[in-house]
C-alpha positions as CSV (number, residue, x, y, z in Angstrom):
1,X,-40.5,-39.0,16.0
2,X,-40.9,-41.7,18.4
3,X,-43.0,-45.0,16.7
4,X,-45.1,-47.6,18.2
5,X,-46.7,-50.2,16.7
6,X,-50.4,-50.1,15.4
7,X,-52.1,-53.5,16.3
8,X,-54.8,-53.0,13.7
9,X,-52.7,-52.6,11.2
10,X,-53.0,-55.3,8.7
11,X,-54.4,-59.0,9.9
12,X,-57.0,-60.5,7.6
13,X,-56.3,-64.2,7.1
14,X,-55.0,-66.8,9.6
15,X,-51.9,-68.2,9.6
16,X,-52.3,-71.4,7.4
17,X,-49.6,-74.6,7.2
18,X,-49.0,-77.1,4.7
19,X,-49.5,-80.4,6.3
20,X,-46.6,-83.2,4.6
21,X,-47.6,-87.1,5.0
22,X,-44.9,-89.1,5.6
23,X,-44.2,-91.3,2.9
24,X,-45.6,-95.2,2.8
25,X,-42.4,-97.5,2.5
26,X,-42.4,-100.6,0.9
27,X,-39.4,-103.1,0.4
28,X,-38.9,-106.5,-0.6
29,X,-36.6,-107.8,2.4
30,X,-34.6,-110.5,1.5
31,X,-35.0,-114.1,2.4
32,X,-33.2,-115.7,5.2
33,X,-33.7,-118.8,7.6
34,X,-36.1,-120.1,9.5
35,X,-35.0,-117.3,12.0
36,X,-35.6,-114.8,9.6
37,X,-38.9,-112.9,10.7
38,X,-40.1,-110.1,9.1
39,X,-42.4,-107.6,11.1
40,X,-45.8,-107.0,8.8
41,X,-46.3,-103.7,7.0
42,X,-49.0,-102.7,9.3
43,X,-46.0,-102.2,12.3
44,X,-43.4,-100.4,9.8
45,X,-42.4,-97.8,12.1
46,X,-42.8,-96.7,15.2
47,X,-43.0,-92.9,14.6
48,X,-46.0,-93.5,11.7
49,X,-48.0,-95.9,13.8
50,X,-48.0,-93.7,16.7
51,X,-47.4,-90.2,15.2
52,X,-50.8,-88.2,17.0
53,X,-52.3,-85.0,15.8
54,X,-50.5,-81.8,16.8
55,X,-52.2,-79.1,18.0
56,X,-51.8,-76.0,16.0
57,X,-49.7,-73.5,18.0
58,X,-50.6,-69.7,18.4
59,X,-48.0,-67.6,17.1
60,X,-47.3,-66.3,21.2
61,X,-47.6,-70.0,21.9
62,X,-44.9,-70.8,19.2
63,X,-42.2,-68.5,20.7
64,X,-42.0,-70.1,24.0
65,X,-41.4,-73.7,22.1
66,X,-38.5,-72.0,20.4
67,X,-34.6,-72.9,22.1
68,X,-33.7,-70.0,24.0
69,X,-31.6,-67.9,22.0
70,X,-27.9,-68.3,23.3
71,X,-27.0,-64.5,23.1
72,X,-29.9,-61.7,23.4
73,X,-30.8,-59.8,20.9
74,X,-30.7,-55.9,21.5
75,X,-33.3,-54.4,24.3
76,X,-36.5,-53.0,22.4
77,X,-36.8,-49.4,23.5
78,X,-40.4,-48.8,25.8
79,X,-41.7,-46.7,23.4
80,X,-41.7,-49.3,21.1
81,X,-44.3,-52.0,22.9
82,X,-44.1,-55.4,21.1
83,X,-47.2,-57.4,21.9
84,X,-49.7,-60.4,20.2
85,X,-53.1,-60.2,20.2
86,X,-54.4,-63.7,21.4
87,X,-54.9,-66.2,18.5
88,X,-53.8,-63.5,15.7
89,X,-51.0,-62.6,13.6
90,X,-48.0,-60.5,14.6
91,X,-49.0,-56.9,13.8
92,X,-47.9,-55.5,11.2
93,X,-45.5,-52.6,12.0
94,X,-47.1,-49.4,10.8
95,X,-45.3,-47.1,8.0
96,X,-46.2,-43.5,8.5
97,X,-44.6,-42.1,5.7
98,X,-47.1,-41.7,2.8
99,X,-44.5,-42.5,0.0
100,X,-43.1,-45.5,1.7
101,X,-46.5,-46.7,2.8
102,X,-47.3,-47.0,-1.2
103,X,-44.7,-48.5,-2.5
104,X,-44.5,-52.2,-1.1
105,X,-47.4,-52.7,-3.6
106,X,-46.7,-50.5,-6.3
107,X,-45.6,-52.1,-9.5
108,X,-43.5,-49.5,-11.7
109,X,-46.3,-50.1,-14.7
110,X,-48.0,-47.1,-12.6
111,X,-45.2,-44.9,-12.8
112,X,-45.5,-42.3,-15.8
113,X,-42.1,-43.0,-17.0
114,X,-43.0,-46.7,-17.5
115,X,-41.5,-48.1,-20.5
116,X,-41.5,-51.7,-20.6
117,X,-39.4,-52.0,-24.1
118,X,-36.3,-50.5,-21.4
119,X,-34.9,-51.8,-18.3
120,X,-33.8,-48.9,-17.1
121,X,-37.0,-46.5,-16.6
122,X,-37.9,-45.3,-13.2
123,X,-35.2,-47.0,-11.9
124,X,-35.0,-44.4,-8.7
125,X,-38.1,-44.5,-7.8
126,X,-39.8,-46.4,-4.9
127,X,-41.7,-49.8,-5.9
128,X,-41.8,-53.0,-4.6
129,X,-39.1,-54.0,-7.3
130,X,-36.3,-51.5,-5.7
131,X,-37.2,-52.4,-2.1
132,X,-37.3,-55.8,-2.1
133,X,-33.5,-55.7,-3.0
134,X,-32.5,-54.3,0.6
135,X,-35.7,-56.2,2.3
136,X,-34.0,-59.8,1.0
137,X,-31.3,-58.4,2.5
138,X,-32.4,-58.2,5.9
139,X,-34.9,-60.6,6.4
140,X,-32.1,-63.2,5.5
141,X,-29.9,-61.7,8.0
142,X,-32.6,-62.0,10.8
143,X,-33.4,-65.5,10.0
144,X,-29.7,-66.2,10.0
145,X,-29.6,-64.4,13.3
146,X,-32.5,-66.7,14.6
147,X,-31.6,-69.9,13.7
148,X,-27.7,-69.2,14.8
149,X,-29.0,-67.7,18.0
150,X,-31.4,-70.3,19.0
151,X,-30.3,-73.5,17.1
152,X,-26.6,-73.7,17.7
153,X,-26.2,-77.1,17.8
154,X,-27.2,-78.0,14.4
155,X,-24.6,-78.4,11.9
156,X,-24.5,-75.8,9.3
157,X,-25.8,-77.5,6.3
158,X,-29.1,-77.9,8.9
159,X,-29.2,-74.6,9.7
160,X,-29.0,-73.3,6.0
161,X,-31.9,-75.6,5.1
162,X,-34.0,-74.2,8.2
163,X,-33.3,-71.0,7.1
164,X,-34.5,-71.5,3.3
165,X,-37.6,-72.7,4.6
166,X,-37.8,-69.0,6.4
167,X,-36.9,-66.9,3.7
168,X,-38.0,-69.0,0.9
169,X,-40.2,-67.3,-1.8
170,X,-43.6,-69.8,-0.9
171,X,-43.1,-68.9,2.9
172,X,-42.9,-64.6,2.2
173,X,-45.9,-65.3,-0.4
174,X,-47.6,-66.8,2.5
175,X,-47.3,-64.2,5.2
176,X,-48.3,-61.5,2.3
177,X,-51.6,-63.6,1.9
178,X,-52.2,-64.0,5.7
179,X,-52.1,-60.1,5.8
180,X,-53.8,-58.7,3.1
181,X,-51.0,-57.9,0.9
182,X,-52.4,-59.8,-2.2
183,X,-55.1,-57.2,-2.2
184,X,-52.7,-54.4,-1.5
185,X,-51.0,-55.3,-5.1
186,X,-51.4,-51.7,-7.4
187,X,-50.3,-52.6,-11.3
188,X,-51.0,-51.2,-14.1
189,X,-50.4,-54.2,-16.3
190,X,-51.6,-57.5,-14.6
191,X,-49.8,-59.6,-17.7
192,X,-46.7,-57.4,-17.5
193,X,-46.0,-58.1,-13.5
194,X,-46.6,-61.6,-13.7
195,X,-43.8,-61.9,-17.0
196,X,-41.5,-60.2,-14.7
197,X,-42.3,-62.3,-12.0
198,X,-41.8,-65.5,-14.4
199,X,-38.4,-64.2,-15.3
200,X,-37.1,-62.8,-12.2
201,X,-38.5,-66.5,-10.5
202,X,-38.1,-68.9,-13.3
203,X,-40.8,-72.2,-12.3
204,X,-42.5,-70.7,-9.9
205,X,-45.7,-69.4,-10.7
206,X,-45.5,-65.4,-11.0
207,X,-47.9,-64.1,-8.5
208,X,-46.0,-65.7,-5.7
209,X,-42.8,-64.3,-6.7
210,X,-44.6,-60.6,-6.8
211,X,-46.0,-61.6,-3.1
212,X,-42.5,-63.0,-2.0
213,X,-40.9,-59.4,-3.3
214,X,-43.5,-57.4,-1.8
215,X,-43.4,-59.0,1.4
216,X,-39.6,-57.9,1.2
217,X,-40.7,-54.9,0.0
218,X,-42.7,-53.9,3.4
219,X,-39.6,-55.3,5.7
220,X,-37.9,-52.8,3.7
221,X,-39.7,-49.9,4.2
222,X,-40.5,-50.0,7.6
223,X,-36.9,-50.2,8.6
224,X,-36.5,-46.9,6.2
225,X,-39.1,-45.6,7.8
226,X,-37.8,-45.9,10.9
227,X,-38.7,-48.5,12.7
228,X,-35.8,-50.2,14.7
229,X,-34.4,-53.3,13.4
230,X,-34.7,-54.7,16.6
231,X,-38.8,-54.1,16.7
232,X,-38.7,-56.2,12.6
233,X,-37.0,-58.6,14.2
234,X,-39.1,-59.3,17.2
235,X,-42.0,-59.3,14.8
236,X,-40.7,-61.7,12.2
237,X,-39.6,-64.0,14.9
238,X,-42.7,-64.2,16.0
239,X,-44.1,-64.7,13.0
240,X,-41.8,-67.2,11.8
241,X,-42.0,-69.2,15.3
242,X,-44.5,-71.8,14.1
243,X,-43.0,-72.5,10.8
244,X,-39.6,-73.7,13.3
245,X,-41.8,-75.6,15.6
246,X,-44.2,-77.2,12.7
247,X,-40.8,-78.2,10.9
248,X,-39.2,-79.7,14.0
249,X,-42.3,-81.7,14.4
250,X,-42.2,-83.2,11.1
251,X,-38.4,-83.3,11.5
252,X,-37.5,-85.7,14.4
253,X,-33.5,-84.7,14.2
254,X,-34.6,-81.0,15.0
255,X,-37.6,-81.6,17.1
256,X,-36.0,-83.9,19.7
257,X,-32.4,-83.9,19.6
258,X,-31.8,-83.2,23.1
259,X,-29.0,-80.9,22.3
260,X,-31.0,-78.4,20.7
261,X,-33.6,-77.8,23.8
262,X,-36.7,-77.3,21.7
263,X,-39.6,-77.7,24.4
264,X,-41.6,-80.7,23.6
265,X,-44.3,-82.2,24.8
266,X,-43.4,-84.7,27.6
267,X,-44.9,-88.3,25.4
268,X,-41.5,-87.7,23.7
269,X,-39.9,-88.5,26.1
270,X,-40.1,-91.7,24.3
271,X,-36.4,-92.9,23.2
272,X,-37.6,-94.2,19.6
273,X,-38.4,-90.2,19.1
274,X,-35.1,-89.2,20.1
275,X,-32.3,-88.9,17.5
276,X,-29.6,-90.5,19.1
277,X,-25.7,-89.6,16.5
278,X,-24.3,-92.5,18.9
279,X,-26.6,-95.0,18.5
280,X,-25.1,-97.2,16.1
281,X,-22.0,-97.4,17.9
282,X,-24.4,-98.1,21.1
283,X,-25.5,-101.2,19.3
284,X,-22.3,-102.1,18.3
285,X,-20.7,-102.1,21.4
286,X,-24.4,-104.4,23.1
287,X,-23.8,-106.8,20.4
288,X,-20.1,-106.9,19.8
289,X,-19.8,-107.9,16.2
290,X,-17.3,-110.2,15.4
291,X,-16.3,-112.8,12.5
292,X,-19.1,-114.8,13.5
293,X,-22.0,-111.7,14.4
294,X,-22.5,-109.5,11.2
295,X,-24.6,-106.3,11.3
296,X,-25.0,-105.2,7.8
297,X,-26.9,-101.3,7.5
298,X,-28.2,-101.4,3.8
299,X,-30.5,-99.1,1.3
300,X,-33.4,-100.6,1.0
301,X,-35.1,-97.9,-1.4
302,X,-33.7,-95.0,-3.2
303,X,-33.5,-92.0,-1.4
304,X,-35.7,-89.4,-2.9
305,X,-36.1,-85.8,-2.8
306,X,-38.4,-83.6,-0.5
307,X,-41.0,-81.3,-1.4
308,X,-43.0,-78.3,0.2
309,X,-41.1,-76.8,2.7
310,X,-38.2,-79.4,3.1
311,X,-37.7,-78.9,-0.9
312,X,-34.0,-79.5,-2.2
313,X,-33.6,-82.1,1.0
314,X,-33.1,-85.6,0.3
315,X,-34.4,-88.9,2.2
316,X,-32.3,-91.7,3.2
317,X,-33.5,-95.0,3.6
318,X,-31.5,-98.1,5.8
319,X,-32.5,-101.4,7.2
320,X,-30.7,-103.2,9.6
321,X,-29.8,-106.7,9.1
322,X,-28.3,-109.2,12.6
323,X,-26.1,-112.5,11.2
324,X,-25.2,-114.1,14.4
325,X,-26.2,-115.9,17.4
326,X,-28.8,-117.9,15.5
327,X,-30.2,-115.4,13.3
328,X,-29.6,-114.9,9.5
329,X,-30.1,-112.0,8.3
330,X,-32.7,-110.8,10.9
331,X,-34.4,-107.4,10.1
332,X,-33.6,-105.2,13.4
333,X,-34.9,-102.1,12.4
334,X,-35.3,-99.3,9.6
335,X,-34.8,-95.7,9.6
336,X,-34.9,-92.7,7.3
337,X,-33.0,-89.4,7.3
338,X,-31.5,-86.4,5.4
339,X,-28.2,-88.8,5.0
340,X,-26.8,-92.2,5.8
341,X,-25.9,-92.0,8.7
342,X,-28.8,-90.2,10.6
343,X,-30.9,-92.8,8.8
344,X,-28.4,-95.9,10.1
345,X,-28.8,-94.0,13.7
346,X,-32.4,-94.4,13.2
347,X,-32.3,-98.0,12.1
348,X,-30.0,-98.6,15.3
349,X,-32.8,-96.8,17.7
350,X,-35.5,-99.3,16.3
351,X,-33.4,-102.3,17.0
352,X,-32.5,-101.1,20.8
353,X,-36.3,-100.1,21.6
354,X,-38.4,-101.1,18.8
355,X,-40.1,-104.4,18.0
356,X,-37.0,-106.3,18.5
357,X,-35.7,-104.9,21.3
358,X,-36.4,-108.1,23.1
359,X,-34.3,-110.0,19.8
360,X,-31.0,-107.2,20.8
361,X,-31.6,-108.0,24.6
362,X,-31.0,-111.8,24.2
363,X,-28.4,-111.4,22.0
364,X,-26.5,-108.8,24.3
365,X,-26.5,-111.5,26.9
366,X,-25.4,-114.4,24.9
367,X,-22.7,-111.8,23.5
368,X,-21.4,-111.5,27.5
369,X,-21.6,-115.0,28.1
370,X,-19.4,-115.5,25.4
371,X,-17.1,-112.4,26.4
372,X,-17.1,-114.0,30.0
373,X,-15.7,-117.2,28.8
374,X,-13.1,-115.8,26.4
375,X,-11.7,-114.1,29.9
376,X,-11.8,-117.5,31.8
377,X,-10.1,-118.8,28.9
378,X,-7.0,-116.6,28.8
379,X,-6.8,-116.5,32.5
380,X,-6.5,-120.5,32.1
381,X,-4.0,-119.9,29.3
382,X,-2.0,-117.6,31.3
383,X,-2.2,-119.5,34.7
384,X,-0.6,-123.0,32.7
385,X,2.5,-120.8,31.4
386,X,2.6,-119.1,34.9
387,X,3.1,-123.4,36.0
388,X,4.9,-124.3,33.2
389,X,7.8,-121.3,34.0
């Protein structure tokens, strides 16, 4: 039998996002010279002082902010119409068989053959508990398959934390609220599901492990019921299209790395919002460090561990620091990232187009006069033992 979608099927909350401030930073810098000037708190960084509110994105809208995926993904058949109703959730692909339309919600505690002294009762039949197995399965292959496809340019420890943030257990619990599936739930013992839920999920709370698994659950079934994998995929892309953008946003590395053509809005355009991997050797080569010209990239705070949906990521912190040309120990820039080095790239892109961008200018010229005289001076060298041959 041929299946279509059924837009009604399933949209009761909107899609809601978990808003992340950025953390406030502050640093004793060390004391220098005269030269020394230290920008006030108020002007820390660029991106906080003139980060704007972003307009939440449709989930239609989303999609066409995404890269373009660099190989497509299988034709879906015309009987098969994917569309999104304006300013709503994907819909829900519609299940038409009656047992598989049950069981995404059906804790075994309903079966008769429930026993919950054994492990082993009911084991064949169709609950949320034996489907989410094969749904985990394929919604991490389809958010590997997105984030490959589209994303190609990020390294791979990048793409495995975009995809956690997809297939995480808070993000499925999510999308189970925002349709309805928390009411959907059938148990017979309330107490009993959320113990298995504690044990199955140890520290998270258990009703969002039971809405993660029956999230997984659904995926599963509609693929057994028929449904082409190429329809579930179209409709968890979309549905997972604004948790890409909103984490790019909050994300500079993924949001405006030129590389990864994420459509952005054209103010970023601005190059102390582009993530730059050369810019510290950029720097390097303006202000041509020598025994005399220092630039020292330090920590200046511990790096600390993210939360919400960047959990298990760490931020880096780095100042920059100029000793040369008059200055001691001049404070350049600052920068933060998921390592080091992005965070010392960051640092360098405050220097070259931040508040002392004027400070990097001057320097770059005194640092050619001085090149330009080092070349007059060989030539002399060279043009007395020329005479003196």
């Amino acid at each position: 039998m041929k299946r279509i979608y059924d837009p009604s099927a399933g949209h009761s909350q909107p899609y809601k996002k978990h808003k992340h401030n950025d953390s406030q930073r502050k640093h004793p810098h060390s004391s220098g010279s005269p030269h020394t000037q230290h920008r006030p708190h108020s002007s820390d960084t660029h991106r906080h002082q003139e980060r704007r509110e972003q307009r939440s994105l449709s989930y239609e809208e989303a999609i066409t902010h995404l890269p373009p995926p660099t190989s497509p993904s299988a034709p879906i058949p015309p009987y098969t119409p994917f569309t999104i109703p304006a300013n709503q959730l994907p819909p829900l692909p519609a299940i038409v068989s009656p047992t598989l339309a049950t069981a995404p919600f059906k804790h075994r505690s309903l079966l008769p053959s429930y026993n919950r002294s054994t492990s082993s009762s009911a084991q064949q039949e169709m609950t949320y508990e034996r489907l989410e197995f094969l749904g985990d399965a394929y919604i991490e292959l389809l958010a590997t398959r997105l984030i490959f496809s589209r994303f190609p340019s990020l390294p791979a420890g990048s793409q495995s934390q975009l995809r956690e943030l997809l297939v995480k257990n808070e993000t499925l619990a999510e999308y189970s609220r925002a349709y309805g599936f928390d009411k959907r739930v059938e148990v017979g013992a309330m107490e009993a599901m959320l113990e298995d839920g504690r044990k199955k999920f140890a520290g998270n709370k258990g009703f969002n492990k039971v809405l993660g698994d029956v999230f997984e659950a659904y995926v599963s079934a509609v693929i057994l019921d028929g449904v082409e994998v190429e329809v579930v995929e179209k409709w968890l892309t979309a549905l997972w299209a604004p948790k890409l953008v909103e984490a790019a946003r909050n994300d500079r590395s993924y949001a405006y790395n030129p590389e990864l053509a994420l459509t952005h809005d054209a103010d970023t355009a601005d190059p102390l919002k582009i993530y730059n991997p050369t810019a510290k050797a950029d720097l390097q080569k303006r202000l041509q460090p020598s025994r005399d010209v220092k630039l020292s990239y330090e920590t200046y705070k511990d790096s600390v561990e993210l939360k919400g949906d960047q959990l298990g990521q760490n931020r880096h912190f780095i100042a920059l620091y100029l000793t040369g040309y008059g200055y001691e120990r001049k404070l350049l820039g600052e920068g933060e990232g998921k390592n080091k080095v992005e965070a010392g790239n960051w640092a360098a892109t405050e220097a070259m187009y931040g508040d002392c961008k004027g400070i990097v200018e001057q320097c770059e010229k005194k640092s050619a006069v001085i090149k330009e005289e080092k070349r007059k001076e060989r030539e002399r060298e060279e043009a007395a033992q020329a005479g003196s041959a």
